[in-house]
Backbone atoms as SQL, in Angstrom:
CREATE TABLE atoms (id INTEGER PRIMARY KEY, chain TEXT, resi INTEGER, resn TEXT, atom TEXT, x REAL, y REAL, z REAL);
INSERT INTO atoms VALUES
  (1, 'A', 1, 'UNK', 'N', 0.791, -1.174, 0.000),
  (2, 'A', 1, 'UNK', 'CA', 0.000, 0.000, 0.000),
  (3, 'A', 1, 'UNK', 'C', 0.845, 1.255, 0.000),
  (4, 'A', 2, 'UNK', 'N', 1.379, 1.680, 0.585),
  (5, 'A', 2, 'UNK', 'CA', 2.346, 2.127, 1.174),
  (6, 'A', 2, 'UNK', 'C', 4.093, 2.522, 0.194),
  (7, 'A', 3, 'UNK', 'N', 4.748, 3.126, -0.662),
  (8, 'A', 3, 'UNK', 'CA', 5.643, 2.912, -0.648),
  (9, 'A', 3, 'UNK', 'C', 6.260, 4.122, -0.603),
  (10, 'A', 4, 'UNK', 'N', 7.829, 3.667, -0.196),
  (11, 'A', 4, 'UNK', 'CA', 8.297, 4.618, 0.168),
  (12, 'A', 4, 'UNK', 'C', 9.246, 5.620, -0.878),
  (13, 'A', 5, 'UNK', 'N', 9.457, 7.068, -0.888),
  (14, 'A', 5, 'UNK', 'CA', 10.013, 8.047, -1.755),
  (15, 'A', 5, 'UNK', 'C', 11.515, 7.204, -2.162),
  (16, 'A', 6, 'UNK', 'N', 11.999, 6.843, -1.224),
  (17, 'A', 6, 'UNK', 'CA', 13.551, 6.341, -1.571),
  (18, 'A', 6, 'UNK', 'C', 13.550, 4.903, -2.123),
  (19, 'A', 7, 'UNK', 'N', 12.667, 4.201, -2.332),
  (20, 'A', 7, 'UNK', 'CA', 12.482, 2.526, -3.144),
  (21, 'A', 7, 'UNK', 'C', 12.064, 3.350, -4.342),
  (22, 'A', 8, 'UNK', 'N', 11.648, 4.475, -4.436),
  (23, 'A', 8, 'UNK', 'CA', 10.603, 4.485, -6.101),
  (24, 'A', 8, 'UNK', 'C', 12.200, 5.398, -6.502),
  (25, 'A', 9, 'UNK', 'N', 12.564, 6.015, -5.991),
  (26, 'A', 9, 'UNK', 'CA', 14.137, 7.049, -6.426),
  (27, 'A', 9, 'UNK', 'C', 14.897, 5.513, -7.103),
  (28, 'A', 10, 'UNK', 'N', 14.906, 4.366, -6.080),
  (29, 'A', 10, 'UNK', 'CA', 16.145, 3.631, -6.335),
  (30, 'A', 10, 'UNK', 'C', 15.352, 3.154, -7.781),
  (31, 'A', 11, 'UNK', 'N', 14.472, 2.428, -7.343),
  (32, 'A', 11, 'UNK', 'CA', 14.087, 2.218, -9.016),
  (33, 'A', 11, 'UNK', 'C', 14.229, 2.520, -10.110),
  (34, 'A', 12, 'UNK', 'N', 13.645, 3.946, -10.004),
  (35, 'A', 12, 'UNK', 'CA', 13.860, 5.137, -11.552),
  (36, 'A', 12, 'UNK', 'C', 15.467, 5.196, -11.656),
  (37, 'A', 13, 'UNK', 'N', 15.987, 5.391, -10.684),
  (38, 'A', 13, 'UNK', 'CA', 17.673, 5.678, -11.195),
  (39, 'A', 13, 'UNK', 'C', 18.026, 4.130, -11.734),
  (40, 'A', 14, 'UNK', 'N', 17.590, 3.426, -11.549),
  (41, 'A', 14, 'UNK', 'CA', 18.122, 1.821, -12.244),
  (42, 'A', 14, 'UNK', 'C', 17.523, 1.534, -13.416),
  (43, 'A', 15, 'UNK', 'N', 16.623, 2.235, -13.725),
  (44, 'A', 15, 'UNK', 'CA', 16.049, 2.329, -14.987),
  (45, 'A', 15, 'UNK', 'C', 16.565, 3.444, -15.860),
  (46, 'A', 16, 'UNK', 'N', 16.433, 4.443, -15.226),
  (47, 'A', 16, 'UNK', 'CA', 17.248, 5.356, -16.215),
  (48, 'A', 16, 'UNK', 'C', 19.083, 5.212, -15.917),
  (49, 'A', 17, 'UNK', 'N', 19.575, 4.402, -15.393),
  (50, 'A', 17, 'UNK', 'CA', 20.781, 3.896, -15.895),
  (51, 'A', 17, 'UNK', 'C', 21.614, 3.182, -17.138),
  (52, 'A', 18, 'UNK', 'N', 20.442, 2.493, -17.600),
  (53, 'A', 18, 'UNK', 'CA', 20.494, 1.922, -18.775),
  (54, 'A', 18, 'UNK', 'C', 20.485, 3.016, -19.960),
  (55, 'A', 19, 'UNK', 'N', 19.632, 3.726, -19.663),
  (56, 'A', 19, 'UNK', 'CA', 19.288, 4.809, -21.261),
  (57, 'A', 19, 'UNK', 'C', 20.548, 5.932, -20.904),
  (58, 'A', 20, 'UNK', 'N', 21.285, 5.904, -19.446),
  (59, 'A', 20, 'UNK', 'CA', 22.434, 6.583, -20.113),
  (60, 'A', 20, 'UNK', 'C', 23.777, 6.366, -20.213),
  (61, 'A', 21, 'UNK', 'N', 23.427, 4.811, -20.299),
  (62, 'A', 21, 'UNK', 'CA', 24.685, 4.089, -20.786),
  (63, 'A', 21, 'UNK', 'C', 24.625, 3.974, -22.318),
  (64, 'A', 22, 'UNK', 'N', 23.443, 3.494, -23.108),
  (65, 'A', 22, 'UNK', 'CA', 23.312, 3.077, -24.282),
  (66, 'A', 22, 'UNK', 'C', 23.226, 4.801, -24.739),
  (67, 'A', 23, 'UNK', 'N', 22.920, 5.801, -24.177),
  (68, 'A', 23, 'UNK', 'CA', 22.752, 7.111, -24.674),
  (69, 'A', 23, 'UNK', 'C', 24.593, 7.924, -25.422),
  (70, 'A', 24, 'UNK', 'N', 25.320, 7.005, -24.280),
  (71, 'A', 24, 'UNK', 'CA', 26.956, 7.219, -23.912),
  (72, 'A', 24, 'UNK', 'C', 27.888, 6.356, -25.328),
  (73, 'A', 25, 'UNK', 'N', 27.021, 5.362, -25.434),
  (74, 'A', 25, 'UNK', 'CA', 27.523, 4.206, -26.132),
  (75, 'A', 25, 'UNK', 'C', 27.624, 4.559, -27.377),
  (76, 'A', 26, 'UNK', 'N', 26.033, 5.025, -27.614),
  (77, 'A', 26, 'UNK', 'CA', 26.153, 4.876, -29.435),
  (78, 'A', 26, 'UNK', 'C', 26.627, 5.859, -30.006),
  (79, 'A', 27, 'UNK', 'N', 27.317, 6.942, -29.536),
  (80, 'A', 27, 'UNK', 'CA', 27.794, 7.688, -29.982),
  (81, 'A', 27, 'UNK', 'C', 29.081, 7.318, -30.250),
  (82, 'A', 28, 'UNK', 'N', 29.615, 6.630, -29.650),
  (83, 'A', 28, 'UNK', 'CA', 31.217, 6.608, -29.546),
  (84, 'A', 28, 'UNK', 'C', 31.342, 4.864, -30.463),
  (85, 'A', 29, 'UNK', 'N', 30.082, 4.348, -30.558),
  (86, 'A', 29, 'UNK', 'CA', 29.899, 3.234, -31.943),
  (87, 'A', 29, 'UNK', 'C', 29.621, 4.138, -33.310),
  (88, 'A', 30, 'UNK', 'N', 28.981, 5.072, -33.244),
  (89, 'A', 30, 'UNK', 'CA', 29.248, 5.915, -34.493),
  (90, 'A', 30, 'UNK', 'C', 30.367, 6.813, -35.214),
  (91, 'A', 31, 'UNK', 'N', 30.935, 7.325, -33.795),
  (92, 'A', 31, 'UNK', 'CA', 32.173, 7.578, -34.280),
  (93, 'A', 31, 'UNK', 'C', 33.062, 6.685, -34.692),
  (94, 'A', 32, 'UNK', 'N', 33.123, 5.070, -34.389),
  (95, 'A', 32, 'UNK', 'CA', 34.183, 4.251, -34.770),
  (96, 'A', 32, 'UNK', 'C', 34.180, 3.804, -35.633),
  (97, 'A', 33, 'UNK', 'N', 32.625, 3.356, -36.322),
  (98, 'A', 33, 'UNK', 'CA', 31.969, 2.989, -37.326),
  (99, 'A', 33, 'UNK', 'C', 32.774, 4.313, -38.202),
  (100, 'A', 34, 'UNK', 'N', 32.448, 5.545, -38.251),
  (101, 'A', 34, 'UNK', 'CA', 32.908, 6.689, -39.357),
  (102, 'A', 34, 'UNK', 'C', 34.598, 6.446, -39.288),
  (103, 'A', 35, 'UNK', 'N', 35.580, 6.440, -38.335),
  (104, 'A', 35, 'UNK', 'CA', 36.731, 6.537, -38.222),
  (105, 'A', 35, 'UNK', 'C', 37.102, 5.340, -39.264),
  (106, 'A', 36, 'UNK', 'N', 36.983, 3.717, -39.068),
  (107, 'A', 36, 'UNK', 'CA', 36.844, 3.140, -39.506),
  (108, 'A', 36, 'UNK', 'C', 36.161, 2.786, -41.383),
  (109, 'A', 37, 'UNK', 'N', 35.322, 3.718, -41.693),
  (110, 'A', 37, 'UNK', 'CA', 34.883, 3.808, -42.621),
  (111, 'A', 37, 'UNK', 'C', 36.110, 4.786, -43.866),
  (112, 'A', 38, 'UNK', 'N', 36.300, 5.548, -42.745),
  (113, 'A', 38, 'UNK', 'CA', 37.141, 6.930, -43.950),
  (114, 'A', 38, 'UNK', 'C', 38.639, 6.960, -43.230),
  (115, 'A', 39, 'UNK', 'N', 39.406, 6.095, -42.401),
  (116, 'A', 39, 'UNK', 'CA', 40.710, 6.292, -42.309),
  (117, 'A', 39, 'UNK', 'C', 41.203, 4.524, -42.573),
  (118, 'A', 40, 'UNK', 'N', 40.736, 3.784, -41.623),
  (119, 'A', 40, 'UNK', 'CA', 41.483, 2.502, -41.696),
  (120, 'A', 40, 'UNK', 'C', 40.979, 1.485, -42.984),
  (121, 'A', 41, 'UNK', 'N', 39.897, 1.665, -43.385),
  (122, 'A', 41, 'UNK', 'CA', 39.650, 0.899, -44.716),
  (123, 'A', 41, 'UNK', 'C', 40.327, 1.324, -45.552),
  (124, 'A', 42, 'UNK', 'N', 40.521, 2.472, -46.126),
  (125, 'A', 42, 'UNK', 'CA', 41.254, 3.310, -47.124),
  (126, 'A', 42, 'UNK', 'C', 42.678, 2.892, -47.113),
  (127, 'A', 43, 'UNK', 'N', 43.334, 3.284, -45.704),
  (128, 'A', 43, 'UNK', 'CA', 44.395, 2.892, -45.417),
  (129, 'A', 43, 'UNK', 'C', 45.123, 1.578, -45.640),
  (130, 'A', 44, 'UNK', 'N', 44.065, 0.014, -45.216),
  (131, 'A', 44, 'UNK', 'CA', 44.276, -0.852, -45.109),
  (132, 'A', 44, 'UNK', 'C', 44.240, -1.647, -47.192),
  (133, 'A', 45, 'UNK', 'N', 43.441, -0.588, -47.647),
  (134, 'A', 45, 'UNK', 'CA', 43.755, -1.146, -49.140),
  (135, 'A', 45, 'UNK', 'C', 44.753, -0.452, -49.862),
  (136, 'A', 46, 'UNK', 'N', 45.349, 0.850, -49.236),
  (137, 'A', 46, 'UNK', 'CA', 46.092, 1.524, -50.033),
  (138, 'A', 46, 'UNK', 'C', 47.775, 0.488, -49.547),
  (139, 'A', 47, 'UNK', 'N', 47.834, 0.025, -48.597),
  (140, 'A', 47, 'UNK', 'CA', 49.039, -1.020, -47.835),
  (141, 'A', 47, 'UNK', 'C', 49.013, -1.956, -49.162),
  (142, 'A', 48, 'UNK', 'N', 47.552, -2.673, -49.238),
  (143, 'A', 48, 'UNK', 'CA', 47.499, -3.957, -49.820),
  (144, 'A', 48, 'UNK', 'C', 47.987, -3.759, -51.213),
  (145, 'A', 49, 'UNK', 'N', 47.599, -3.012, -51.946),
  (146, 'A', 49, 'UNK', 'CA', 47.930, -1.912, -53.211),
  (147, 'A', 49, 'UNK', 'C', 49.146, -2.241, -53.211),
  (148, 'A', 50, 'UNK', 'N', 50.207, -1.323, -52.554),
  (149, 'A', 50, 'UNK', 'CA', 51.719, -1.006, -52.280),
  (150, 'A', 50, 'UNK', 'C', 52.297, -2.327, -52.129),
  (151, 'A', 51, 'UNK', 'N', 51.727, -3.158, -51.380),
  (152, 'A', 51, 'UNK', 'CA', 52.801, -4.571, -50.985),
  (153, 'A', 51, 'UNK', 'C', 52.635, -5.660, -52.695),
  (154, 'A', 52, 'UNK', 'N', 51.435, -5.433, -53.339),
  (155, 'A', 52, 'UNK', 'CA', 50.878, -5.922, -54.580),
  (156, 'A', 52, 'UNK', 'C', 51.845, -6.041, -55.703),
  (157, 'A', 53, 'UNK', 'N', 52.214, -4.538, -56.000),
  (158, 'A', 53, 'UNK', 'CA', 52.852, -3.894, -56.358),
  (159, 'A', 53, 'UNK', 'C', 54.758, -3.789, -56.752),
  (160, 'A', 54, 'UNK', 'N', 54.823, -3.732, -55.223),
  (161, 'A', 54, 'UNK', 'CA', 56.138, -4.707, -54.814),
  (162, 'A', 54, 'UNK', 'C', 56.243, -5.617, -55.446),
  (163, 'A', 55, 'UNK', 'N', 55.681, -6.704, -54.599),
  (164, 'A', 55, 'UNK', 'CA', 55.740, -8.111, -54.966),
  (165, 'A', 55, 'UNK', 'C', 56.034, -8.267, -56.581),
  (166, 'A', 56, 'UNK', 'N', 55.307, -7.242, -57.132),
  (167, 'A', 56, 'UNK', 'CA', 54.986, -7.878, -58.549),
  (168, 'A', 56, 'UNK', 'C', 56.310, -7.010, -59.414),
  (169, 'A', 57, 'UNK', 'N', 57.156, -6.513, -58.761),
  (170, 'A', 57, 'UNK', 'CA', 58.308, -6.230, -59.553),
  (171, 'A', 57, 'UNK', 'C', 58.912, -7.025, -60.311),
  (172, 'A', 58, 'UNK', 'N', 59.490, -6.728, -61.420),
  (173, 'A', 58, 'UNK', 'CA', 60.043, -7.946, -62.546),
  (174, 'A', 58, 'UNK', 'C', 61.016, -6.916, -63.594),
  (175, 'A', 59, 'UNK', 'N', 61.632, -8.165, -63.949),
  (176, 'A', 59, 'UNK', 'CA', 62.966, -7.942, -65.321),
  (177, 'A', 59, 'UNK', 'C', 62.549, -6.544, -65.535),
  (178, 'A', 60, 'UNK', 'N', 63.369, -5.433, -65.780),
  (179, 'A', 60, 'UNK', 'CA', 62.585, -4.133, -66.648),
  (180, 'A', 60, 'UNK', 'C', 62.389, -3.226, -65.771),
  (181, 'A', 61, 'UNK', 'N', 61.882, -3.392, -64.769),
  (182, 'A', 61, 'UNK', 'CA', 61.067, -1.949, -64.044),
  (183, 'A', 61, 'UNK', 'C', 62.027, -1.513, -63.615),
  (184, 'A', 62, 'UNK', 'N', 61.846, -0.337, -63.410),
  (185, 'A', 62, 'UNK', 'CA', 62.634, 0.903, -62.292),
  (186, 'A', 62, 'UNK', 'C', 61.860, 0.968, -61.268),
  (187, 'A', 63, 'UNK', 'N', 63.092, 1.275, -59.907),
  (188, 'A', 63, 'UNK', 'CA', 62.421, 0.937, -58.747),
  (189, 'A', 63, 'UNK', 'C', 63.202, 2.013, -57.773),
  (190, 'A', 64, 'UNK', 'N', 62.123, 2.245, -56.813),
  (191, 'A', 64, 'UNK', 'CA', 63.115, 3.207, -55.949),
  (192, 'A', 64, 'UNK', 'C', 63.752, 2.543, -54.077),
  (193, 'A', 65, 'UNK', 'N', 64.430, 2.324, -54.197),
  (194, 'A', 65, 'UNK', 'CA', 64.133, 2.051, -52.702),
  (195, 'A', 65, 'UNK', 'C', 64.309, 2.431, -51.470),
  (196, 'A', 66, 'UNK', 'N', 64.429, 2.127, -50.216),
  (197, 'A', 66, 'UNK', 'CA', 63.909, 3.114, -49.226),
  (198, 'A', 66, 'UNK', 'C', 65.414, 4.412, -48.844),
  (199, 'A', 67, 'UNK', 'N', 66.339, 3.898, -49.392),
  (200, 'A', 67, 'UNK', 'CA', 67.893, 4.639, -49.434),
  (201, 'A', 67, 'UNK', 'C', 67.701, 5.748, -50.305),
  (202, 'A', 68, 'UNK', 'N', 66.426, 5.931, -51.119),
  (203, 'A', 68, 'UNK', 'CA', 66.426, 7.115, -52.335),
  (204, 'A', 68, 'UNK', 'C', 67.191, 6.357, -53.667),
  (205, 'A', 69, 'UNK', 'N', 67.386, 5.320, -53.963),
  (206, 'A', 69, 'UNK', 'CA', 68.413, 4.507, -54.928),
  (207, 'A', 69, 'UNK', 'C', 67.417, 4.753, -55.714),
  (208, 'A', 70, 'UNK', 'N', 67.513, 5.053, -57.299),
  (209, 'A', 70, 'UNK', 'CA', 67.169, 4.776, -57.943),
  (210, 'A', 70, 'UNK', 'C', 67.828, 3.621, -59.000),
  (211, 'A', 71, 'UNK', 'N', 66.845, 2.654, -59.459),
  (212, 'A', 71, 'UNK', 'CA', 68.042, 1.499, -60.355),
  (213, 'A', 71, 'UNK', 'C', 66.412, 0.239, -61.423),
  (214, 'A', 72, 'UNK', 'N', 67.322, -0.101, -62.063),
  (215, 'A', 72, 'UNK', 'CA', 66.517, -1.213, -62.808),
  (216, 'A', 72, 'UNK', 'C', 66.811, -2.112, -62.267),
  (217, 'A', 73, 'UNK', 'N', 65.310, -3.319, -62.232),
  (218, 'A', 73, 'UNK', 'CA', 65.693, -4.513, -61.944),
  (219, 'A', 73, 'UNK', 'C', 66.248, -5.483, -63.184),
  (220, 'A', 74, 'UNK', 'N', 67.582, -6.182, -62.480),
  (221, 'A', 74, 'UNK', 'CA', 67.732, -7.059, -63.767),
  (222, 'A', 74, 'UNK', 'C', 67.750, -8.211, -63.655),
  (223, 'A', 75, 'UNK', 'N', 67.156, -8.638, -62.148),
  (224, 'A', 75, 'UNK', 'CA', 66.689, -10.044, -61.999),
  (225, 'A', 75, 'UNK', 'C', 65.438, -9.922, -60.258),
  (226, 'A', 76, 'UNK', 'N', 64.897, -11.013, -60.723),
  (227, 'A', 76, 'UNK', 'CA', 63.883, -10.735, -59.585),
  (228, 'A', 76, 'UNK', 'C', 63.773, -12.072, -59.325),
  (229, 'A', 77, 'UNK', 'N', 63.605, -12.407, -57.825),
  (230, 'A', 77, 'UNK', 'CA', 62.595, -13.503, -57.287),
  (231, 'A', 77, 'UNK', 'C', 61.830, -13.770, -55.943),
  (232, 'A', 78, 'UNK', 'N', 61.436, -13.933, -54.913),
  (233, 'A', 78, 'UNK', 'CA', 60.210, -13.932, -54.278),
  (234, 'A', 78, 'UNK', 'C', 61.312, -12.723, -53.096),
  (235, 'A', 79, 'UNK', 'N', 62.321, -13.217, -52.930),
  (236, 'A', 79, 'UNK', 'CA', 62.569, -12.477, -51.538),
  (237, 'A', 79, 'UNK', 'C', 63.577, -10.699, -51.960),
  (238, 'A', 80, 'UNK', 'N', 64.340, -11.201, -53.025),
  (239, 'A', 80, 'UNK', 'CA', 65.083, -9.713, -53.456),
  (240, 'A', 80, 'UNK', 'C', 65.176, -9.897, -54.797),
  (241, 'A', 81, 'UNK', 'N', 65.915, -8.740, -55.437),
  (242, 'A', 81, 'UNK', 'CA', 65.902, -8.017, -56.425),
  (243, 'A', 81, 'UNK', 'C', 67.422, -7.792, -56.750),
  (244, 'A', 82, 'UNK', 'N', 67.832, -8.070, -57.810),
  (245, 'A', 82, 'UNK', 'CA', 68.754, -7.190, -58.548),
  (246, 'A', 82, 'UNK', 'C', 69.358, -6.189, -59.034),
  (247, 'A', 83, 'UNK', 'N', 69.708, -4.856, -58.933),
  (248, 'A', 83, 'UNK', 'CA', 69.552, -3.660, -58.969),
  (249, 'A', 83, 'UNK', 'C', 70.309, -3.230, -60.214),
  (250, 'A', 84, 'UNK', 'N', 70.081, -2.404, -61.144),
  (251, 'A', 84, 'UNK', 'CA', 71.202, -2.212, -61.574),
  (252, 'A', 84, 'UNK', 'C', 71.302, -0.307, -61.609),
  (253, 'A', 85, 'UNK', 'N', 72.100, -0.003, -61.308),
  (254, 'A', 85, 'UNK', 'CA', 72.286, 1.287, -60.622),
  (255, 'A', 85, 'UNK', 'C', 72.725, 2.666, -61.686),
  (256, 'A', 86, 'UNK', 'N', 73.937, 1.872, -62.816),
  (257, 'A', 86, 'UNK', 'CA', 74.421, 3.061, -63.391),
  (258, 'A', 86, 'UNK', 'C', 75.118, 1.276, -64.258),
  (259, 'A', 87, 'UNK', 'N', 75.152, 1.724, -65.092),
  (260, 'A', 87, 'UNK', 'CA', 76.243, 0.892, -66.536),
  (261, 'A', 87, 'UNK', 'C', 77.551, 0.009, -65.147),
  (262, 'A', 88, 'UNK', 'N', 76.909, -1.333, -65.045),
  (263, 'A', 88, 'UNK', 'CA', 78.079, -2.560, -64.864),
  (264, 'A', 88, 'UNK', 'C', 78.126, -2.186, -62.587),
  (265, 'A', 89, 'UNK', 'N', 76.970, -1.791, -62.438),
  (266, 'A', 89, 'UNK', 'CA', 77.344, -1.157, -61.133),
  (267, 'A', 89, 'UNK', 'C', 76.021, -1.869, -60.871),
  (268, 'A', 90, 'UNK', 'N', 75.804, -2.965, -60.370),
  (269, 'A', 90, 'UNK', 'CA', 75.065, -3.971, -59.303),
  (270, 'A', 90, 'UNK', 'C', 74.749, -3.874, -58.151),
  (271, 'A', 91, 'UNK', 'N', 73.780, -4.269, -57.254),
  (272, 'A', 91, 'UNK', 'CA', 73.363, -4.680, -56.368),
  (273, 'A', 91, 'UNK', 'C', 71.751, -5.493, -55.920),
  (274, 'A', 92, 'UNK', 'N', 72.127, -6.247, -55.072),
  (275, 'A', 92, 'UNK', 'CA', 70.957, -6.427, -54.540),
  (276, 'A', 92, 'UNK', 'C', 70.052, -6.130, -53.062),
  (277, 'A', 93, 'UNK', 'N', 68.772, -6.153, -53.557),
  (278, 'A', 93, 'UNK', 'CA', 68.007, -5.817, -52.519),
  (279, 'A', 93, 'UNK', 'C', 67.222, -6.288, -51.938),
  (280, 'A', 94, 'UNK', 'N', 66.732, -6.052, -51.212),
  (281, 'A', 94, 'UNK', 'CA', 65.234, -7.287, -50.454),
  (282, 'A', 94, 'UNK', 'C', 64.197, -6.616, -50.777),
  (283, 'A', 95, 'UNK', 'N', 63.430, -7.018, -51.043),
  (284, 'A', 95, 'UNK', 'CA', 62.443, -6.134, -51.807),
  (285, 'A', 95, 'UNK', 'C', 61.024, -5.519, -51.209),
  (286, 'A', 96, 'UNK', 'N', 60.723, -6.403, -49.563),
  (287, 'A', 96, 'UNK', 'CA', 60.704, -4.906, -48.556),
  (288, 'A', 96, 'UNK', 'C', 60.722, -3.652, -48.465),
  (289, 'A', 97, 'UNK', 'N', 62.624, -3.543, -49.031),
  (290, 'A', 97, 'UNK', 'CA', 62.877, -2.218, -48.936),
  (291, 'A', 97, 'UNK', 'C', 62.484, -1.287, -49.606),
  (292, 'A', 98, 'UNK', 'N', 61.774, -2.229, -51.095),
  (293, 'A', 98, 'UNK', 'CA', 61.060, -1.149, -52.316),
  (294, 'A', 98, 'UNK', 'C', 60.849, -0.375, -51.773),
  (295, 'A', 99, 'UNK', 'N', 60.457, 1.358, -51.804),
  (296, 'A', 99, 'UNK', 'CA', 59.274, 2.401, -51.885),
  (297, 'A', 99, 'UNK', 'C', 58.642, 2.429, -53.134),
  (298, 'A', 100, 'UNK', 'N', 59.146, 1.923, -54.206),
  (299, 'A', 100, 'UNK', 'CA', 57.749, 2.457, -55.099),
  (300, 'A', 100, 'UNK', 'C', 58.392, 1.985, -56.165),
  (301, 'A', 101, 'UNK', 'N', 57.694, 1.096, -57.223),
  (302, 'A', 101, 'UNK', 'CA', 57.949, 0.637, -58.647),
  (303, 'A', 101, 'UNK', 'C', 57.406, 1.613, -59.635),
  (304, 'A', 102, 'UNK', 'N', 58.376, 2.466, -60.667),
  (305, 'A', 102, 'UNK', 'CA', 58.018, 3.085, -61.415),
  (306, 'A', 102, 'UNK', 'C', 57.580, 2.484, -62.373),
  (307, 'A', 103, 'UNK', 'N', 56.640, 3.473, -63.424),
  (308, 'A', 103, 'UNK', 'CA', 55.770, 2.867, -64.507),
  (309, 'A', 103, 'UNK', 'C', 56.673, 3.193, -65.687),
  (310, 'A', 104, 'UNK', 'N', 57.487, 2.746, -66.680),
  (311, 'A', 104, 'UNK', 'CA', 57.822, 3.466, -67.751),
  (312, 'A', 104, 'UNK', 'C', 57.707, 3.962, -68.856),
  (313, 'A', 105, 'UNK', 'N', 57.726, 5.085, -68.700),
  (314, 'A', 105, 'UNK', 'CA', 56.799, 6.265, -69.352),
  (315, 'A', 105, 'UNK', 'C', 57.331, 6.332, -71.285),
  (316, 'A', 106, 'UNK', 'N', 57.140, 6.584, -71.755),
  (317, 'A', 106, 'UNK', 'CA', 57.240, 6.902, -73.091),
  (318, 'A', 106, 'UNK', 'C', 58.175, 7.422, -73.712),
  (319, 'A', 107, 'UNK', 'N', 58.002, 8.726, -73.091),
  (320, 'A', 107, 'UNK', 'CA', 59.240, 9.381, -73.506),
  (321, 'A', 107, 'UNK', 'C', 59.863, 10.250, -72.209),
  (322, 'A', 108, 'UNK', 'N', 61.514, 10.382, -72.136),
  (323, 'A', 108, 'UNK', 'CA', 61.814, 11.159, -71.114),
  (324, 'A', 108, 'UNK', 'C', 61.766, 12.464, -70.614),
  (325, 'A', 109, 'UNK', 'N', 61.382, 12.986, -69.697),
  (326, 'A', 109, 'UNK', 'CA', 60.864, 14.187, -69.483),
  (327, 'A', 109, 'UNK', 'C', 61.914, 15.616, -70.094),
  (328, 'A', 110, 'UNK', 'N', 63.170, 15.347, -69.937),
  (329, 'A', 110, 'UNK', 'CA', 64.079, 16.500, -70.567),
  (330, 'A', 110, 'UNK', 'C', 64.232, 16.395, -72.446),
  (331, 'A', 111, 'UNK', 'N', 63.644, 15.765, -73.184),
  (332, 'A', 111, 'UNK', 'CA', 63.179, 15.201, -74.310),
  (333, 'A', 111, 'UNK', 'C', 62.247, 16.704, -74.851);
């Protein structure tokens, strides 16, 4: 019959505990959801791209690697690379170290 002000307080605050946890929550699931959407997906295919890329160096290409070297490859196979640097001037590399396989272009730019 009877109840008292401080059982109906404890109640409502245990009820509205929930709506401001899930109130707390979905915001910070929407932000991760967006972070996730426009930094680490992007990110995670532009890696996959680059390592692709690498990998797929062969006979011919120009390549740069992480020393600033520029050189042709004149032999390739799964783990390094062949370099060739300047006329009869060799080395090899691990191919890791690639930064970036150039495309070769047509004609040379001082042309």
């Amino acid at each position: 019959m009877f109840s008292s002000p401080a059982l109906a307080q404890a109640s409502g605050a245990a009820a509205g505990g929930y709506g401001s946890i899930a109130s707390l929550a979905i915001p910070w699931i929407l932000i991760l959801g967006i972070f996730y959407i426009l930094v680490w997906r992007p990110q995670s295919r532009q890696q996959k791209a680059h390592r692709e890329r690498i990998a797929g160096a062969k006979k011919g290409d120009t390549v740069v690697t992480g020393g600033g070297l520029i050189g042709k490859v004149v032999r390739a196979d799964d783990a390094e690379v062949e370099l060739e640097l300047a006329p009869n001037v060799r080395v090899r590399a691990v191919k890791s170290t690639l930064t970036e396989v150039r495309v070769p272009s047509g004609k040379p730019a001082n042309d």
